[in-house]
C-alpha positions in Angstrom: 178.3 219.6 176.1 179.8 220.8 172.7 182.8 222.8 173.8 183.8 225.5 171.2 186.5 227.4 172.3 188.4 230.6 170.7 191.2 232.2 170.1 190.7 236.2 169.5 194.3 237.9 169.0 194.6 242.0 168.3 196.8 242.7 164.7 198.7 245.2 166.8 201.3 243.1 167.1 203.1 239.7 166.8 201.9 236.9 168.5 203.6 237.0 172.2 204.0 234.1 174.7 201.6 234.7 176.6 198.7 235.1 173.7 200.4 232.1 172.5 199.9 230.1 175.9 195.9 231.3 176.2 195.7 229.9 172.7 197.4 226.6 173.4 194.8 226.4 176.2 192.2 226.9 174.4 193.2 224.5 171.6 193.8 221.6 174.0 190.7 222.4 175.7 188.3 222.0 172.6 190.2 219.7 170.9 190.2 217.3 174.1 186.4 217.6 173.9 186.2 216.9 170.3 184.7 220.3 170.1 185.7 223.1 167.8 188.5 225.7 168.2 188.2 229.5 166.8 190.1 231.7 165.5 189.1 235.2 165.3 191.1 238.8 164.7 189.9 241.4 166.6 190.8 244.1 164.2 188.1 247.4 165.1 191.1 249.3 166.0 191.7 249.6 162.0 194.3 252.7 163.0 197.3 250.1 164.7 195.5 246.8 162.7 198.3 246.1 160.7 198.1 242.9 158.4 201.6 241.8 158.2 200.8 241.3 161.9 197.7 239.4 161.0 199.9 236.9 158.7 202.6 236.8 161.8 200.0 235.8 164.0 198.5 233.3 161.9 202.2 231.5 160.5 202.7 231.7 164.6 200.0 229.5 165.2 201.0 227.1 162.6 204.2 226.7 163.6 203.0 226.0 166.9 200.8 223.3 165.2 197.3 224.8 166.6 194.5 224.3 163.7 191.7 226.0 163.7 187.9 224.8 162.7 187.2 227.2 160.0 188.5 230.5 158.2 189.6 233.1 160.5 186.7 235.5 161.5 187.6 239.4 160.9 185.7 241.6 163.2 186.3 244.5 160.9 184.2 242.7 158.4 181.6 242.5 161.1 180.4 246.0 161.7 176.6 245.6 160.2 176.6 242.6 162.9 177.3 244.4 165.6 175.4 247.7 165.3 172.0 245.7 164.7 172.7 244.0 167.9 172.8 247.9 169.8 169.7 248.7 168.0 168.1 245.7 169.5 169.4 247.0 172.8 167.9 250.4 172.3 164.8 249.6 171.2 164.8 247.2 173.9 165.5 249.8 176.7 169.2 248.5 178.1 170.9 251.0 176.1 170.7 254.7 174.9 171.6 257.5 172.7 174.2 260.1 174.7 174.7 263.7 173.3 177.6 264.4 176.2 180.9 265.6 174.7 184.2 263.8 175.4 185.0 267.2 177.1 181.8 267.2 179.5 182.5 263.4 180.4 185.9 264.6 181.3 184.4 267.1 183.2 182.2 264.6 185.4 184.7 262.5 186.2 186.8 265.2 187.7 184.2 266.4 189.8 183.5 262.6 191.2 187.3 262.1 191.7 187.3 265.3 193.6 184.6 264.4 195.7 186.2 261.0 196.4 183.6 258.8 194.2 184.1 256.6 191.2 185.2 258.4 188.2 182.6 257.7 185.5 180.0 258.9 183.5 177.0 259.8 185.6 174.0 259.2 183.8 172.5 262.2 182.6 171.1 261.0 179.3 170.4 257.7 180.4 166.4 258.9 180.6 166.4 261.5 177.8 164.8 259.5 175.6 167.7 260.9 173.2 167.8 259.7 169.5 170.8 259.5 166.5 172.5 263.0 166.0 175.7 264.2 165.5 178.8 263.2 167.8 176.1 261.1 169.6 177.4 257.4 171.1 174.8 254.5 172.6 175.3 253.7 176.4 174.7 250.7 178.4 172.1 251.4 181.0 174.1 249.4 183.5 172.1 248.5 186.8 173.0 250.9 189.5 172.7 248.8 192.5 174.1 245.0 193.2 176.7 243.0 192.0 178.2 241.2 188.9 179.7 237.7 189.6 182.3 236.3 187.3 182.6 232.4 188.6 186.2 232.1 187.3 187.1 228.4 186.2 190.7 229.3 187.4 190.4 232.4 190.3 187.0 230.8 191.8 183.7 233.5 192.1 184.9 237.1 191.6 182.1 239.6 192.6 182.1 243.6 191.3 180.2 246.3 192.7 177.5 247.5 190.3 178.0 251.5 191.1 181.7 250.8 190.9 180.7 250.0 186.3 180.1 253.0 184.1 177.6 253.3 181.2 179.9 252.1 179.0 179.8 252.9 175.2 178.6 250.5 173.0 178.8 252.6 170.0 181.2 255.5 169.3 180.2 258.9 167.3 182.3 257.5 164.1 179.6 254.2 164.5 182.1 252.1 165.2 181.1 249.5 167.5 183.4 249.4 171.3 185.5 246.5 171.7 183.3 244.8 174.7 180.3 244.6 172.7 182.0 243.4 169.7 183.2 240.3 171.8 180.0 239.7 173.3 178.3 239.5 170.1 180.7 237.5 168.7 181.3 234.6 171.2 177.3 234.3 171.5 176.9 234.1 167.9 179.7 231.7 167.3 178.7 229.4 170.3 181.8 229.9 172.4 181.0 228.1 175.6 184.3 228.6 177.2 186.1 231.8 176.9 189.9 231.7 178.4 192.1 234.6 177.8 194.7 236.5 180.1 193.8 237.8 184.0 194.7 241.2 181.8 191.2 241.1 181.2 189.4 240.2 183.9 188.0 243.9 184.5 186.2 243.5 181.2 184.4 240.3 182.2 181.5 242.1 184.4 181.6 244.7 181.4 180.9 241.9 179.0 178.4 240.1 181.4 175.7 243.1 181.6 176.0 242.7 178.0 174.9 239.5 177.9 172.3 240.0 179.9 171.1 243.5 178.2 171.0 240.9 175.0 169.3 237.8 176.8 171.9 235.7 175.9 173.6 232.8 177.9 176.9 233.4 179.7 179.8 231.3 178.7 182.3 229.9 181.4 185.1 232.1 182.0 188.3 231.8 183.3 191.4 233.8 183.8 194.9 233.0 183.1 197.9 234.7 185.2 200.2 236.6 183.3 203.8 235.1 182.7 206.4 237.1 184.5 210.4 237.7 183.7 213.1 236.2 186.5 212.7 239.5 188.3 209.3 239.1 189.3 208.0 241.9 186.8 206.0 241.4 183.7 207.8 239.9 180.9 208.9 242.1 178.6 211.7 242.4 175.5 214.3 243.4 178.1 214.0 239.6 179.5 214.6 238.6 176.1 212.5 237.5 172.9 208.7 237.5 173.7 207.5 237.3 170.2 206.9 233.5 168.8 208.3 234.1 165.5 211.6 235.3 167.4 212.3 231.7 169.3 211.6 230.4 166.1 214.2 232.4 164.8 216.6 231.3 167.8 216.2 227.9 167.0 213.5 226.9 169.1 211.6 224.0 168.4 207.7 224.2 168.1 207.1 221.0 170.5 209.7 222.4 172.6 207.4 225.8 172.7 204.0 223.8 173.5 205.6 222.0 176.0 207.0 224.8 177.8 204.0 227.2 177.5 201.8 224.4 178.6 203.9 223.7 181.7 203.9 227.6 182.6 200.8 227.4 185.0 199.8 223.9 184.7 201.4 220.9 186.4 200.4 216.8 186.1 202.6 215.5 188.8 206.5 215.8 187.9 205.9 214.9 184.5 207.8 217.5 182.4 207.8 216.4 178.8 204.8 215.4 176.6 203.8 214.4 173.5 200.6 216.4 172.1 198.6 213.4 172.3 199.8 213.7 176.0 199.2 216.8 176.9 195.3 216.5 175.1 195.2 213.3 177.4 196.3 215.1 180.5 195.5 218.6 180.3 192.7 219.8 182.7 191.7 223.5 183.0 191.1 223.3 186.7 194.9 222.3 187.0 196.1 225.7 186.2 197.4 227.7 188.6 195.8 231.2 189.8 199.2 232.9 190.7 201.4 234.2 188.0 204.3 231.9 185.9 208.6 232.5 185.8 209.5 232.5 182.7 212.9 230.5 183.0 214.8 230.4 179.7 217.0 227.7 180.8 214.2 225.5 181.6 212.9 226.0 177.6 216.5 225.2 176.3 216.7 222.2 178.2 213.0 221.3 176.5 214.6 222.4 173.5 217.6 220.0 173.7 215.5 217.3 174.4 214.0 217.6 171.9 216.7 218.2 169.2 217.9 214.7 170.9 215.0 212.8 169.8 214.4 214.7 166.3 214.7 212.5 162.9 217.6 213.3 160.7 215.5 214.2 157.9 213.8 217.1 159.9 216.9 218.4 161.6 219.1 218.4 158.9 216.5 220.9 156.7 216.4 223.2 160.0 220.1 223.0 160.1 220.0 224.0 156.0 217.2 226.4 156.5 219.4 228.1 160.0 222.9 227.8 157.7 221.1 229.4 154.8 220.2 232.5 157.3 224.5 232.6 158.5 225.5 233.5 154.7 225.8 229.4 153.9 222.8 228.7 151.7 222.7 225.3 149.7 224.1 222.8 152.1 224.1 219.6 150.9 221.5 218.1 153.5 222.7 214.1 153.3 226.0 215.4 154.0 224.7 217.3 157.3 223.0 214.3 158.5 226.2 212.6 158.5 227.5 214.8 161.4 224.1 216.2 162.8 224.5 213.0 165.5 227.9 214.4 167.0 226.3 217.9 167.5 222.7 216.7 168.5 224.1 216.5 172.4 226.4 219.7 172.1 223.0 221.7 171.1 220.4 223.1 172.8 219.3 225.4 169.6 219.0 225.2 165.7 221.3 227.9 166.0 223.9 226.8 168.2 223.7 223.6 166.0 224.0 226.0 163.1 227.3 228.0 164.7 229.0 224.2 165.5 228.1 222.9 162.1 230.1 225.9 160.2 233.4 224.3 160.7 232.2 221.7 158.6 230.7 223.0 155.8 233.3 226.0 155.2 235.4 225.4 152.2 237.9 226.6 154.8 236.7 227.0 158.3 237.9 230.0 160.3 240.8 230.0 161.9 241.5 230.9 165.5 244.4 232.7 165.7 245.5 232.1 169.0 244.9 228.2 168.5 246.6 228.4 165.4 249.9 230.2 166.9 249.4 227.3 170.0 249.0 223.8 168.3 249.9 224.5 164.4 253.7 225.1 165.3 256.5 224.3 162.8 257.1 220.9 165.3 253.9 219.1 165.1 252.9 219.6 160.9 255.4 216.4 160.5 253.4 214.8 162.8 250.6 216.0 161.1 252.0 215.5 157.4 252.6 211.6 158.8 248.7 211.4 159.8 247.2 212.4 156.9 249.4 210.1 154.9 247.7 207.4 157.1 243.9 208.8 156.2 245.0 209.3 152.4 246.2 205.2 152.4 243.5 204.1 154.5 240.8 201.5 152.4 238.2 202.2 155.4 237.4 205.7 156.5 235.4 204.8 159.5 236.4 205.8 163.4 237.5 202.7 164.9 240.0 201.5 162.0 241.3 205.0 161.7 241.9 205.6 165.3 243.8 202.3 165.3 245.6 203.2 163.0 246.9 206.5 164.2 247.6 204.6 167.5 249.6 202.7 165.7 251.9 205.1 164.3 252.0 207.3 167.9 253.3 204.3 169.7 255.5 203.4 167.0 257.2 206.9 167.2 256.8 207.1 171.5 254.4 209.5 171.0 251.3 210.1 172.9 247.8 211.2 171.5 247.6 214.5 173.4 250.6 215.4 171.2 248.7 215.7 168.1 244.8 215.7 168.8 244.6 219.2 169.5 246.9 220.1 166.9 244.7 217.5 164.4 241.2 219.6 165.3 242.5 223.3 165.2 244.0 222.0 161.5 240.5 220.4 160.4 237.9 223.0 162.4 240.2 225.9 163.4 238.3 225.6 167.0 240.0 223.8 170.0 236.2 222.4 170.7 234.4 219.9 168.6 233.0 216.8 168.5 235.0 213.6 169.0 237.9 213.6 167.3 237.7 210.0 165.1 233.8 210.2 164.7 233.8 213.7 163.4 237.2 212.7 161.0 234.4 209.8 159.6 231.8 212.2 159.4 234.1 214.7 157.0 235.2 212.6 154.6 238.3 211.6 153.4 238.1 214.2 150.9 237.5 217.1 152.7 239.9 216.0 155.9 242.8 215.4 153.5 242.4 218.7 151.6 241.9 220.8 155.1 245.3 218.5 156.6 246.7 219.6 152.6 246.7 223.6 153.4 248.9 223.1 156.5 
């Protein structure tokens, strides 16, 4: 079987975690198949379409590192495509013309609430015979009696109750074709063999099925993915936090680190937690994922993420560390000089960011100071001691840790003293911060240069 899977994000918006976990899903599914991945924007609503959402969701998808077969396929640009496919449907007898108001719908489904039935439309014009006029919309003629069954690759066989679905509209007064039948059009046309999206629209499936059938088309597999929740239990939303790709981007998130994660939210291969792409397209299975809903546990991604700072090349970090100091009011930093020190922060960092806040103190021409360290360690008693060290550094023929540190011993025990008597003191005067990297290896990483002129100001 060819598998073509797709991908069919709304421009309302940016391109959440969840979106972006159906569409990892999908990817891994067709590209594990050698089949072809689609991506198509469902854009009919052209009132909240917005396009700078369109190029969000798109540079979200990149970053994530999820191609797509093909140009991206605009449903707005798709209207011709879709009505001809209702007039099929009326000429065939599965759909009709409607001349009801919004107002008398309104009116029918208040009387069937009232009288403890279904709300929905109830039919009137479905044997009128009506044809095009004005305010008029097409109906499915939905069967009335039986059941639809949607055989969900991830819930198992859902069934819904015929009389419980409406005569849904196919085709508004405006001619604008309803979302449902858009989708069904467009997934037969395109081939789609496996459609995957969010439980969020698992009512629509029977909806979408009765349109397959009104058209004599062939169903594709469907299946269901639960909905990621927040620690409380509720769905996730921006009081848990960024939900938005772009935004962990933004936080320093790496994209493997995202695929990873999203991958693991719902689908488990024994206690393995970290994979490569080519491991996850080796292991993934869509009968592996879970039916019940996923935690999102941001501790859990920045571990990931740290991981995977860990085993990033130098070259790569140290243009996200440019890019992320560029953002903070530093642009330009000299990038071979970052990869000089990028080693001693790699295991302190479990962002871009937090790599980006560490890194400050040593690409300031004059890192800020902390007051209350400064007034602590920098007292009138230690810059001697201070004064004596940096004489060391400025003589020293080799400015690598273990010769300098030996040195520095050196002169403590010569003078009685011991190294807690100036170490503190030494990093509040080169990082004004009483937490940094190792002393000696961060000392090499500076420079003899820049730690001489820093000791200089004291």
């Amino acid at each position: 079987m060819n598998v073509v899977t797709r991908f069919a994000p709304s421009p309302t918006g940016q391109l959440h975690i969840g979106g972006a976990r159906t569409a990892i899903f999908n990817w891994l599914l067709a590209r594990q198949a050698g089949g072809r991945f689609v991506l198509r924007i469902e854009d009919t609503d052209t009132q909240r379409s917005v396009a700078a959402y369109t190029d969000g969701i798109l540079a979200s998808m990149t970053w994530l590192g999820l191609d797509w077969d093909g140009e991206p396929i605009y449903q707005s640009q798709r209207f011709d495509v879709y009505n001809a496919a209702i007039d099929r449907m009326v000429e065939a007898g599965t759909a009709y013309w409607c001349s009801c108001s919004p107002e008398e719908v309104d009116a029918m489904r208040e009387t069937a609430r009232a009288q403890g039935r279904k709300p929905k439309y109830d039919g009137r014009c479905r044997e009128r015979g009506l044809g095009p006029g004005p305010g008029r919309v097409v109906r499915l003629k939905a069967p009335l009696t039986g059941v639809t069954l949607v055989d969900d690759l991830i819930r198992g066989p859902v069934s819904f109750d015929n009389a419980e679905l409406d005569d849904m509209i196919l085709r508004r007064s405006d001619n604008t074709p309803t979302y449902n039948l858009a989708v069904v059009v467009d997934d037969a046309e395109m081939g789609i063999t496996h459609v995957v999206r969010g439980d969020d629209h698992l009512n629509n499936t029977p909806k979408q099925i009765l349109i397959y059938k009104a058209l004599g088309l062939a169903l594709p597999a469907f299946g269901h993915v639960p909905m990621i929740l927040g620690p409380d239990k509720k769905k996730l939303s921006k009081r848990h936090g960024a939900t938005a790709v772009f935004e962990y981007s933004d936080e320093g998130i790496l994209p493997e680190a995202m695929l990873n994660y999203l991958v693991r939210l719902g689908w488990a291969f024994g206690d393995q937690e970290i994979f490569t792409k080519q491991q996850l397209l080796d292991a993934f299975s869509i009968k592996a994922l879970g039916a019940s809903a996923s935690v999102f546990d941001r501790e859990k991604l920045l571990w990931l993420n740290q991981h995977y700072i860990k085993e990033a090349p130098l070259d790569r970090l140290a243009q996200l560390l440019a890019e992320a100091l560029a953002r903070r009011d530093r642009p330009g930093a000299d990038q071979e000089y970052l990869k000089r020190f990028i080693p001693l922060l790699q295991p302190r960092s479990r962002t871009i960011v937090e790599m980006a806040e560490q890194a400050e103190m040593f690409v300031d021409d004059a890192p800020a100071m902390d007051p209350q360290a400064q007034a602590k360690f920098l007292t009138e008693e230690v810059k001697p001691h201070l004064a004596a060290l940096a004489a060391i550094f400025q003589a020293a023929d080799d400015f690598r840790q273990e010769p300098l540190e030996a040195a520095a011993k050196a002169w403590l025990d010569e003078n009685g003293l011991k190294f807690k008597a100036v170490a503190q003191p030494l990093r509040v005067a080169l990082t004004g911060r009483t937490a940094s990297p190792g002393l000696f290896e961060m000392i090499e990483a500076m420079g003899k240069e820049r730690v001489l002129e820093r000791l200089g100001r004291l």
